[in-house]
C-alpha positions as CSV (number, residue, x, y, z in Angstrom):
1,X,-22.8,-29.4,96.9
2,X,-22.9,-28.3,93.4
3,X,-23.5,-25.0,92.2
4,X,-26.8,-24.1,90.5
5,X,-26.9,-22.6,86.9
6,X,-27.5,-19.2,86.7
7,X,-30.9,-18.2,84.7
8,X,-29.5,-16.1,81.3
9,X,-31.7,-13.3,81.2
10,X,-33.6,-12.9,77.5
11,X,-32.5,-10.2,75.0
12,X,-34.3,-6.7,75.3
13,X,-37.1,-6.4,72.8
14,X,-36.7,-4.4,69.8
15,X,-35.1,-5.0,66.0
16,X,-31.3,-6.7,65.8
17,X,-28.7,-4.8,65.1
18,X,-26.8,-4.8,61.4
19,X,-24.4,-7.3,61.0
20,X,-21.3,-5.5,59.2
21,X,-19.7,-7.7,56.9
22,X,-15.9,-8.1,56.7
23,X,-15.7,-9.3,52.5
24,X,-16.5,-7.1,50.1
25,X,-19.6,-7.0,47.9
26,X,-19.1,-9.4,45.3
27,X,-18.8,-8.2,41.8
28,X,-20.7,-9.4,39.0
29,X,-18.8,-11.7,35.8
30,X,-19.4,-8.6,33.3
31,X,-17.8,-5.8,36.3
32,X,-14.9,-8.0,36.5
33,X,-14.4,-8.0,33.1
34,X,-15.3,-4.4,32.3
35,X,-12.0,-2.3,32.2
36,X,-12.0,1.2,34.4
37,X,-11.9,4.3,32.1
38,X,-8.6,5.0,34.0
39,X,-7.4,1.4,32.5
40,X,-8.5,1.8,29.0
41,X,-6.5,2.9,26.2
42,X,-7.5,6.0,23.9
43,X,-6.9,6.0,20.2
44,X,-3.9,9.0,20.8
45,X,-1.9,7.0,23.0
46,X,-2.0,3.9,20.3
47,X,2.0,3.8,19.6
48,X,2.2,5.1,15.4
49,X,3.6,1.9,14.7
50,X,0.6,-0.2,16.0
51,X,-1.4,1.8,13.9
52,X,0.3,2.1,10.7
53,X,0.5,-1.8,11.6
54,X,-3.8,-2.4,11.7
55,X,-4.0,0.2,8.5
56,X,-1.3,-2.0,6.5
57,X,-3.6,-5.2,7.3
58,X,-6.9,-3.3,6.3
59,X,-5.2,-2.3,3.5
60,X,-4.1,-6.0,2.1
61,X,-7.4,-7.2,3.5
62,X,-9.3,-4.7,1.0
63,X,-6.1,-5.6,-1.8
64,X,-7.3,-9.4,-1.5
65,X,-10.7,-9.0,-1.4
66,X,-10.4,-7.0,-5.0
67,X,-8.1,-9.5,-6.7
68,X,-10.7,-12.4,-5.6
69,X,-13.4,-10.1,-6.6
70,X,-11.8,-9.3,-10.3
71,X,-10.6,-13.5,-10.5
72,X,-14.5,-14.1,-10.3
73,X,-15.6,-11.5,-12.7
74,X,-13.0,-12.7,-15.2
75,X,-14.0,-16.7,-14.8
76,X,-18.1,-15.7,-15.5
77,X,-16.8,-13.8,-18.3
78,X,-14.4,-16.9,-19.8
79,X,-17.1,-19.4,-19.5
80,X,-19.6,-17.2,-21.0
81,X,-17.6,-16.4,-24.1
82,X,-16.5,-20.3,-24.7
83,X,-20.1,-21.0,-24.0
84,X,-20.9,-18.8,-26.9
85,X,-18.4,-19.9,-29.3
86,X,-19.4,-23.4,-28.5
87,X,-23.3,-22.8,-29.9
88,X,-21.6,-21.2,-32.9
89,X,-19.5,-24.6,-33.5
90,X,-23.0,-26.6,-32.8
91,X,-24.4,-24.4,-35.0
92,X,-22.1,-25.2,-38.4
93,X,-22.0,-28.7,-36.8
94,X,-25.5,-28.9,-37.4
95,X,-25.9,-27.5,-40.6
96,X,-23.5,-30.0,-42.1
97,X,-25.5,-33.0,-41.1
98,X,-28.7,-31.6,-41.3
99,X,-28.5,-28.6,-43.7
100,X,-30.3,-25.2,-43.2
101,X,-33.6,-26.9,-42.5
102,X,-36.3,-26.5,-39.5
103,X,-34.4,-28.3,-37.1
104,X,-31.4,-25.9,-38.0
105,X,-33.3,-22.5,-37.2
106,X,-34.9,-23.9,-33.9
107,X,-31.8,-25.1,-32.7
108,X,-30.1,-21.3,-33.8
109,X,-33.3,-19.6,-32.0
110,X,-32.5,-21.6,-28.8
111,X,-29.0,-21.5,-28.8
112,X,-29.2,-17.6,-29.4
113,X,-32.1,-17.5,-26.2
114,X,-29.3,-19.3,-23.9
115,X,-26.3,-17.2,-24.5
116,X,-28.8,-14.3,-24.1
117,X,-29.4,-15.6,-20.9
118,X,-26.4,-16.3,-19.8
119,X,-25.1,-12.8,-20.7
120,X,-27.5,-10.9,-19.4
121,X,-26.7,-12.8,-15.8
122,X,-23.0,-12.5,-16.6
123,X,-23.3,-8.6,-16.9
124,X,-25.6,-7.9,-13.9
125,X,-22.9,-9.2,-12.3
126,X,-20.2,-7.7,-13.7
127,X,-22.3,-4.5,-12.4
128,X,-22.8,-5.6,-9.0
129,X,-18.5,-6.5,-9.2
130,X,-17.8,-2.8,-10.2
131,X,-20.0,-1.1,-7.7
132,X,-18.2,-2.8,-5.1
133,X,-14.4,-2.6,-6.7
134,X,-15.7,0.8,-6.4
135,X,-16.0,1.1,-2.9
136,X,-12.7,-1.1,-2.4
137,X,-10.6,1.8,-3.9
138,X,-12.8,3.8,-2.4
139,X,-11.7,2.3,1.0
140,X,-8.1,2.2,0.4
141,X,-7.9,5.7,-1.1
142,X,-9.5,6.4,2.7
143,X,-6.5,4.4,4.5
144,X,-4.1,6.5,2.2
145,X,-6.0,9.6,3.9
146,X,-5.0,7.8,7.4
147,X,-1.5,7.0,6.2
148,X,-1.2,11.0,5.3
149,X,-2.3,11.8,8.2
150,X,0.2,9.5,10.1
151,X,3.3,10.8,8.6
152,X,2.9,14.2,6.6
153,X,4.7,15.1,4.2
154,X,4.5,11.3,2.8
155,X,1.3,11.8,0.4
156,X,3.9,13.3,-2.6
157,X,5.5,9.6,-3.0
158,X,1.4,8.7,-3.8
159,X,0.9,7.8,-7.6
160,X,-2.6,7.0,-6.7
161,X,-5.3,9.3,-4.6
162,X,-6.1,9.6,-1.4
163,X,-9.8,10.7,-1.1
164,X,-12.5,8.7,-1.3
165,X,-15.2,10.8,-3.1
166,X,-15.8,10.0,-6.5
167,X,-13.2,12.2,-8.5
168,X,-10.8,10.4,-6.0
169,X,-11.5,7.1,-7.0
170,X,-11.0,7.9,-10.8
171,X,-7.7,9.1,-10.2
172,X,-6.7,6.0,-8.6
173,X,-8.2,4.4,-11.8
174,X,-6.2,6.2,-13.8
175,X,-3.0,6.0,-11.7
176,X,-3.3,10.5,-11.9
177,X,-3.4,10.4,-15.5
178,X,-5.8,12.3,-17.5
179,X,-8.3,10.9,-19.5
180,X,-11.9,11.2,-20.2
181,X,-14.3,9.3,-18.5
182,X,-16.4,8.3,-21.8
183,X,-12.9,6.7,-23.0
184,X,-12.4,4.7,-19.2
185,X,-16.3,4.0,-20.0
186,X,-16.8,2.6,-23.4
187,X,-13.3,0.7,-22.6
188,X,-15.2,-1.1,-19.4
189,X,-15.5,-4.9,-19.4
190,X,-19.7,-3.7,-18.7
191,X,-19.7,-1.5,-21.6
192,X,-18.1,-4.9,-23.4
193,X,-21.0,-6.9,-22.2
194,X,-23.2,-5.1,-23.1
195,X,-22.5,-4.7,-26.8
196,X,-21.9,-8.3,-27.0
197,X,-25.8,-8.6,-25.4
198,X,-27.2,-6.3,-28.1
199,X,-25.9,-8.2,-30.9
200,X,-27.2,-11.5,-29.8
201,X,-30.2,-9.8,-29.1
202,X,-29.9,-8.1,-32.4
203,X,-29.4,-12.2,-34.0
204,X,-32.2,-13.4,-31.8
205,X,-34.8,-11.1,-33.3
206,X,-33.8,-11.6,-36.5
207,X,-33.9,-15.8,-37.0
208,X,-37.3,-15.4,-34.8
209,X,-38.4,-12.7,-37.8
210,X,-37.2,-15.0,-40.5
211,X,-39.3,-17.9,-39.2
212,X,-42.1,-16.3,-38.4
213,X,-41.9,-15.9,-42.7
214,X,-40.9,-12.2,-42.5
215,X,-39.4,-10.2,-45.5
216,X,-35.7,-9.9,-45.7
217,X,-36.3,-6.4,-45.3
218,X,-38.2,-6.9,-42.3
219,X,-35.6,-9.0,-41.2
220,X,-32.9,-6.4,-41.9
221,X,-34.9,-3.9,-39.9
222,X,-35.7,-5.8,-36.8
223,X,-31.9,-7.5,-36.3
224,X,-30.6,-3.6,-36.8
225,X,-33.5,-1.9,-34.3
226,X,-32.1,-3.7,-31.3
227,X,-30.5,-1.5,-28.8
228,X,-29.5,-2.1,-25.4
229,X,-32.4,-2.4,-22.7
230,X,-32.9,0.8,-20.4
231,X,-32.2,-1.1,-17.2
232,X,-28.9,-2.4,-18.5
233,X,-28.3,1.0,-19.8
234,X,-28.6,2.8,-16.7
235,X,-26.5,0.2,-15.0
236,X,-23.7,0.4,-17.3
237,X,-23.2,4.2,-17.1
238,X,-23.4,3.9,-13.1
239,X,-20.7,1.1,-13.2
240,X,-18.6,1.7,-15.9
241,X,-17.1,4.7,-14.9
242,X,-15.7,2.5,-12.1
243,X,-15.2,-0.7,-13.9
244,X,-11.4,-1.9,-15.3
């Protein structure tokens, strides 16, 4: 005979136990790739030769950026000044064929109007150039502060400066030599600018005086009132201190 089965008695009533799992908790993309403090390298234990490494690159990072910055400045500058000798070839161009009538003095007025223009334009940025050549010596002076601080001692072999406050960056202007700041001013490729602006301004006044059917003396007077604009003046004295 075979052998009944045996009834399996139910489970007691009452809530399961916890099931304890043997894998750990899984951790998330960003704690997997979040370093431990323990595994995370401070600045002080950055070897001195990895770091005078990352200053040197900074440093010829901030050296190229300056020489593409001046490159630019110089090229608005060129085309504006062959611009301007162009008109005055136009201008004698014109008079031959046509003599010192009407047509002359319109084309002088318009001619005079476009390489105001164009000057004005090549100047404000010639002042936006400076302002930031300023803060590029101003951020090398800074790595030279680093450098200093890297290996004392080494700051006497500096012709230039190595703080980055104002009097700083003149004296990397003037590689530590002394001069006054209305010379390094007045000698500025702004200051430049801007007396080129005034005397086309200055012309401009005058032909527009002269066809309106003003006196010569009138004429004399207006072409030799013009002075530079206050905006452009206030620009150039913030910027030409730091201009080459």
């Amino acid at each position: 005979m075979s052998a009944e089965p045996r009834a399996v008695a139910p489970p007691p009533p009452g809530p399961l136990p916890a099931l304890r799992s043997e894998q750990p908790a899984a951790q998330t993309p960003d704690a997997a790739r979040t370093p431990s403090a323990a595994q995370t390298p401070s600045a002080a234990q950055t070897p001195p030769a990895v770091v005078a490494q990352i200053l040197a690159t900074e440093h010829w990072s901030l050296l190229g950026t300056r020489s593409m910055l001046w490159s630019e400045l110089m090229s608005r500058i060129s085309i504006h000044l062959t611009v301007s000798s162009a008109a005055l070839v136009v201008l004698a161009l014109v008079a031959q064929g046509t003599g010192f009538g009407g047509g002359f003095w319109v084309m002088a007025i318009g001619l005079a109007s476009a390489i105001l223009v164009l000057g004005t334009l090549t100047l404000l940025r010639v002042t936006i150039g400076s302002q930031e050549d300023h803060l590029l010596i101003a951020g090398m002076n800074r790595l030279r502060a680093a450098y200093r601080d890297l290996a004392p001692g080494i700051e006497e072999a500096f012709v230039t400066s190595a703080s980055d406050d104002h009097q700083g960056v003149i004296a990397t202007y003037t590689l530590g030599a002394r001069r006054p700041v209305v010379l390094h001013a007045v000698s500025s490729t702004a200051f430049f600018l801007l007396c080129f602006n005034t005397m086309v301004t200055a012309v401009l006044a005058a032909l527009i005086t002269f066809v309106a059917g003003g006196a010569t003396l009138a004429v004399a007077l207006v072409g030799a009132g013009q002075r530079p604009c206050t905006s452009q003046r206030t620009r150039s004295s913030r910027c030409c201190c730091s201009a080459s």
